[in-house]
DRENKEVEX-302111 format. One record per residue (C-alpha): x, y, z. Coordinates in steps of 0.5 Angstrom, whole numbers, plus 500, padded with zeros to 3 digits. Example, Ala and Ser with C-alpha at 12.3 -4.5 7.8 and 13.67 -1.06 7.14 Angstrom:
% residues 2
525491516;527498514;
END
This chain:
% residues 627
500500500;506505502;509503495;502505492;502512495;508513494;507513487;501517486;504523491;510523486;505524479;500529484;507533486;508535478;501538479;503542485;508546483;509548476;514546471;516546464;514540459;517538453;525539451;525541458;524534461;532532460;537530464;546527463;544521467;541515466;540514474;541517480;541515487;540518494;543513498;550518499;551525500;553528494;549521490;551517486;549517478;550513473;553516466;555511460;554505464;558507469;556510477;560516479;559520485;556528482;559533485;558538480;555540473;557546469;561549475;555550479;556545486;552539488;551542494;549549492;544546487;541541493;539548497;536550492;532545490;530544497;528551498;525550491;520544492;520543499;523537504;519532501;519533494;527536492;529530489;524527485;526534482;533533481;532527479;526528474;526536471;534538473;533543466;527546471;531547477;537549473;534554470;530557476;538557480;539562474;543557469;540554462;543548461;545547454;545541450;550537453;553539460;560539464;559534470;564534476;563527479;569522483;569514481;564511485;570507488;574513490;579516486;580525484;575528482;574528474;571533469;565530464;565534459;559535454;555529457;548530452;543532456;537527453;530526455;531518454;536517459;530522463;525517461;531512464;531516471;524516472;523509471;527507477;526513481;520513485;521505487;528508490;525514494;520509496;525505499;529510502;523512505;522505508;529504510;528511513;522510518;525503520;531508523;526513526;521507528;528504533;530511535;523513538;524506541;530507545;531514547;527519549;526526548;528533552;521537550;525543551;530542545;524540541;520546542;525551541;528547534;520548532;519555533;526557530;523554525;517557525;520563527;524563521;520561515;512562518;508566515;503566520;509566525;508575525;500574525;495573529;489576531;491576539;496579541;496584535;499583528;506587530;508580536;511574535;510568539;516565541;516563547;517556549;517556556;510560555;508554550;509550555;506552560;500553556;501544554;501543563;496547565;490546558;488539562;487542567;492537571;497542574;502537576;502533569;509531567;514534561;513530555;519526553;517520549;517521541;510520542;508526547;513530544;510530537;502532540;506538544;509540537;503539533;499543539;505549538;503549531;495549532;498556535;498561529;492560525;494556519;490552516;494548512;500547518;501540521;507535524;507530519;503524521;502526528;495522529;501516529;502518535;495518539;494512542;490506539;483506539;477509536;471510536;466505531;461511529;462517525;461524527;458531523;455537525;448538521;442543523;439540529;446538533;452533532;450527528;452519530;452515524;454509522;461508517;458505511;453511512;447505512;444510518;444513524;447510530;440508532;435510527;430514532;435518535;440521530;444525535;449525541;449529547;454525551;460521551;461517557;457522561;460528558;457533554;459533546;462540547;466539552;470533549;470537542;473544545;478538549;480534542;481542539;487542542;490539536;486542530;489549527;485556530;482558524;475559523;470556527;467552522;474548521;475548528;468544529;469539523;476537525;475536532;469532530;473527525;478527531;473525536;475518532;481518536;478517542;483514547;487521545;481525547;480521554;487523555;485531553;480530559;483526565;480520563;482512563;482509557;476504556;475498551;468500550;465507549;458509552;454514547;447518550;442519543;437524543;432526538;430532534;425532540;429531546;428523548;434519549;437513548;444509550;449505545;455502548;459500543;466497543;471500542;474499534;482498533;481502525;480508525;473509520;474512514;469518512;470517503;468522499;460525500;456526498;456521492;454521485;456524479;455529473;448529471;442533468;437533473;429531472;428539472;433540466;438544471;444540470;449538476;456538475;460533481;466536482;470532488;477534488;481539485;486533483;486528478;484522482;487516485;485511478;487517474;494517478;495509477;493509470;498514468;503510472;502503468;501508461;506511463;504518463;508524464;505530468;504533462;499529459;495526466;494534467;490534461;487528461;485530468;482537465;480535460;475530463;473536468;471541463;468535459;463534465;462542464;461541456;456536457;451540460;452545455;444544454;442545461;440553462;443553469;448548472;449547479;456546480;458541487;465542491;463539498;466535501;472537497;479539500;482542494;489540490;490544484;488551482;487550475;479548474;478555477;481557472;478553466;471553469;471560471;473562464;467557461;462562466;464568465;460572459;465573453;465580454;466580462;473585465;478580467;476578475;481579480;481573484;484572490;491577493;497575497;504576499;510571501;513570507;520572505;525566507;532565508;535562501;529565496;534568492;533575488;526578486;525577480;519580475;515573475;515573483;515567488;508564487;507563480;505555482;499557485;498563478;499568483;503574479;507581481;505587477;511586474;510579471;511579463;504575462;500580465;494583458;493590459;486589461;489585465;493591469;487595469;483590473;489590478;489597479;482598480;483592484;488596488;484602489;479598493;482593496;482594503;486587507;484586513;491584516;496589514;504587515;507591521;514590519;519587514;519580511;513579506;514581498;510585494;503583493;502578488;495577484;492572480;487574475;481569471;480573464;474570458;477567452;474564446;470558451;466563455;459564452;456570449;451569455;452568462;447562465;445561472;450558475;449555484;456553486;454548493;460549498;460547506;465546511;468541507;471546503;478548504;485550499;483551492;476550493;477556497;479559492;475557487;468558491;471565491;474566485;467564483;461568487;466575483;462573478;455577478;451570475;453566480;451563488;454560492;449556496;450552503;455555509;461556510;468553507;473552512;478557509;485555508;490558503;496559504;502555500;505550506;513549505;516542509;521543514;526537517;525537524;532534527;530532535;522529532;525526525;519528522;517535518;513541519;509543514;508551514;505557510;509560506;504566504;499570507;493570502;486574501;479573498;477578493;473582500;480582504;478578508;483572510;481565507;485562513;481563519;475566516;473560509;468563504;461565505;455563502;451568498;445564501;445560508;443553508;444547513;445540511;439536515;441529520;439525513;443528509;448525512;446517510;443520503;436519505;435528503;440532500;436540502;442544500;441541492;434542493;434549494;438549489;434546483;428551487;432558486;434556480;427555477;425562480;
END
């Protein structure tokens, strides 16, 4: 399973950061390997450790690459799109290169000079790469698993390892709503203070195993607000137990149901009160200790999936672990039921909802199911066995999304559907958007942002630092004259709620949806479905598309999260930190971490909704269109 989603992680990255195709995809080697530093490559049959190519240092090009795709991703990148990271570094390789290497068996560094650069032996490289990352990975979670066995751990220099990090790279890391925007938190004796006293257990001992250092430390980054800022895998190290039930907040109270989503808990009693005697809201507010402080509708949906976890929460309220759970049920009138249930050794999977796919409603309204801002996982396995480039799954995958939209093209409204979907990439915004908007429509600015200014960044240059994410400087050479115009009017009313105090963020960035030759003559009525679930690029899509004067967004609140996270090594924890590398704003200049969309028209989703019995929110969105 390890090996499967490894592979698929390694297709996505391509989609994640933008990268040229075509003549760019080459490389001098046939292979490269990671078991060494520098690594080992293999050129014209024989293995040499890589020191340099065309005078740059293998080392200098290593930083680089990290700080350009992050901890997790640099060496897929050396070793897959090198012309891409050469070029970013300021250095267009040619035809053939020069490379400094030294014999695998030792011996003097030796020059290779004018070693091709083809997109055969890239092809070569690509084979075998993702299998030797994979067990690198394998072999490196073997270590770590011995080492959390056998030492222990001094919080102390965890949480200042941790916050340095932080300190250094954050962008939320001089933001926060309380104390004022100006302060930095970086205070480790007052984090730890704080984990001492939150359980309400004065004398609770400092955390010193692996596992405890890694709930504090994800406790220390819920902190600042950033939706998308976690410790890798910290659920790994709560203890094992869970609930045999799923939890979720609809109109009337939180709602019990079962995994398979077949029905409730007990039919006549959707809802739950109390577990094991204590309230609900108790629990939740114990259990969001780890969950970001972003929007309250985050917070409610996260710590409800948490609340699986159920072992970890009862360690959150003093509680002793038990084998069985105790539910109090209620109903829409007040009457209780109880449930004790056994407590299950897997945690129970959510999956995708609702279900269903693109159709054309018994009204005529057509619906378009979009559940993913991402290719989706057989898309990513067939690539992989056809052996698709990034290129090419991309435009497969978006061809497949607009063919859904083209195929309502004879629907006079469209209902587009984004719960439940937790983002990925940014392009259906833009292809979609441009398929919506009137051909005559101004270009939309739809979403402003800045970038944490970090060590390494390299020189401003006129593309900017966010390009991945479609977000340019006014100085980007791709801008349309209409195009500026929208930027400067934009500017003039702009009005961001947070404003930076102090150095280190770049000029402001902007991504800009203009029509094409696919948008129509005539705008339909377009109701795009959002909920809590929402979160990332659908952020920025649900935004993106209530610009638009034809379209509604309906249902409530998405979860609000944008903001580019970059990995970070954590030496003493051995696993990574994920951070925001920008701060982003809608259109409204309102922030999307901490705030989320909001809807147009309000609609709460019913207890049956959540088994598939009704769906109110598509409901009222056939009525409203049919007015």
């Amino acid at each position: 399973m390890r090996a499967v989603l490894s592979m698929l992680l390694v297709l996505l990255c391509g989609l994640a950061v933008a990268q040229p195709g075509g003549d760019a995809e080459r490389t001098p080697f046939t292979e490269i390997r990671f078991t060494q530093d520098p690594p080992l490559i293999e050129v014209g049959g024989e293995w040499y450790v890589w020191h340099g190519i065309d005078g740059i240092a293998y080392d200098d090009l290593e930083d680089f690459a990290k700080r350009l795709a992050g901890e997790r991703r640099w060496r897929e990148r050396i070793g897959e799109d090198l012309v891409w990271v050469l070029t970013e570094f300021g250095h267009a390789p040619g035809d053939s290169v020069m490379l400094a290497v030294a014999p695998e068996g030792g011996g003097a560094p030796i020059e290779l000079a004018d070693v091709p650069m083809t997109s055969e032996n890239r092809r070569r490289v690509r084979d075998k790469l993702s299998k030797h990352l994979n067990d690198l990975q394998e072999q490196a979670e073997a270590r770590a698993r011995l080492t959390r066995e056998q030492h222990s751990l001094d919080s102390n220099e965890v949480i200042d390892e941790l916050l340095r990090v932080i300190h250094t790279n954050h962008s939320y890391a001089i933001y926060n709503r309380e104390p004022p925007p100006d302060s930095c938190i970086v205070d480790g004796d007052l984090l730890l203070a704080e984990y001492g006293i939150s359980f309400g257990i004065p004398d609770r001992p400092a955390p010193k195993s692996w596992a405890e250092c890694v709930l504090l430390a994800q406790r220390v980054v819920c902190r600042f607000g950033d939706g998308h800022a976690g410790i890798e895998d910290w659920e790994d190290a709560a203890p094992d137990g869970y609930l045999p039930v799923l939890l979720e907040q609809a109109e009337d109270g939180v709602v019990a149901y079962k995994p398979d989503r077949s029905g409730f808990v007990d039919p006549d009693h959707p809802y739950v009160s109390h577990i094991d005697g204590v309230p609900i809201l108790d629990w939740v507010t114990a259990v969001s200790a780890y969950v970001t402080r972003g929007s309250p509708q985050l917070v409610r949906r996260r710590s409800l999936r948490l609340m699986r976890s159920i072992n970890l929460a009862r360690d959150e309220m003093g509680r002793e672990h038990d084998d069985h759970v105790v539910l109090t049920l209620t109903d829409w009138q007040g009457t209780d039921a109880s449930a004790r249930l056994a407590v299950a050794d897997q945690r129970p999977i959510y999956g995708e909802w609702p279900r269903g796919g693109t159709r054309v409603l018994e009204s005529g309204i057509g619906y378009m199911r979009l559940a993913s801002m991402q290719p989706s996982a057989e898309l990513m396995m067939k690539a992989r066995q056809e052996r698709w480039d990034r290129d090419e799954l991309s435009r497969r995958w978006l061809d497949a999304v607009v063919g859904d939209f083209d195929s309502l093209d004879a629907c006079p409204a469209v209902i587009i559907d984004v719960r439940g979907n937790g983002g990925g990439g940014r392009e259906p915004t833009l292809w979609l958007m441009k398929r919506i908007m009137a051909q005559d429509s101004e270009p939309v600015v739809v979403n402003a942002a800045i970038a944490r200014l970090r060590p390494g960044m390299g020189e401003w240059t006129p593309e900017g630092y966010l390009d991945n994410r479609m977000l340019y400087p006014e100085t980007w050479s791709g801008w349309t004259t209409r195009e500026l115009d929208a930027i400067a009017l934009f500017k003039r009313e702009f009005d961001p709620y947070w404003k930076p105090v102090r150095a280190g963020f770049s000029d402001w960035h902007y991504m800009v949806v203009s029509p094409d030759e696919t948008s129509p003559a005539k705008a339909r009525p377009v109701v795009v479905l959002i909920d809590d679930g929402c979160f990332s690029a659908t952020d920025i899509f649900a935004a993106a598309m209530g610009e638009l004067p034809n379209v509604t967004l309906m249902g409530y609140a998405t979860s609000g999260g944008s903001a580019r996270s970059i990995g970070y090594d954590l030496e003493h924890l051995g696993v990574e930190v994920r951070l925001g590398s920008m701060v982003s704003f809608q259109p409204s200049g309102e922030l999307y971490d901490g705030v989320g969309v909001q809807p147009d028209v309000v609609v709460e989703r019913e207890a049956t909704d959540l088994i598939g019995q009704t769906d109110r929110v598509l409901e009222e969105a056939e009525r409203h269109l049919a007015e």
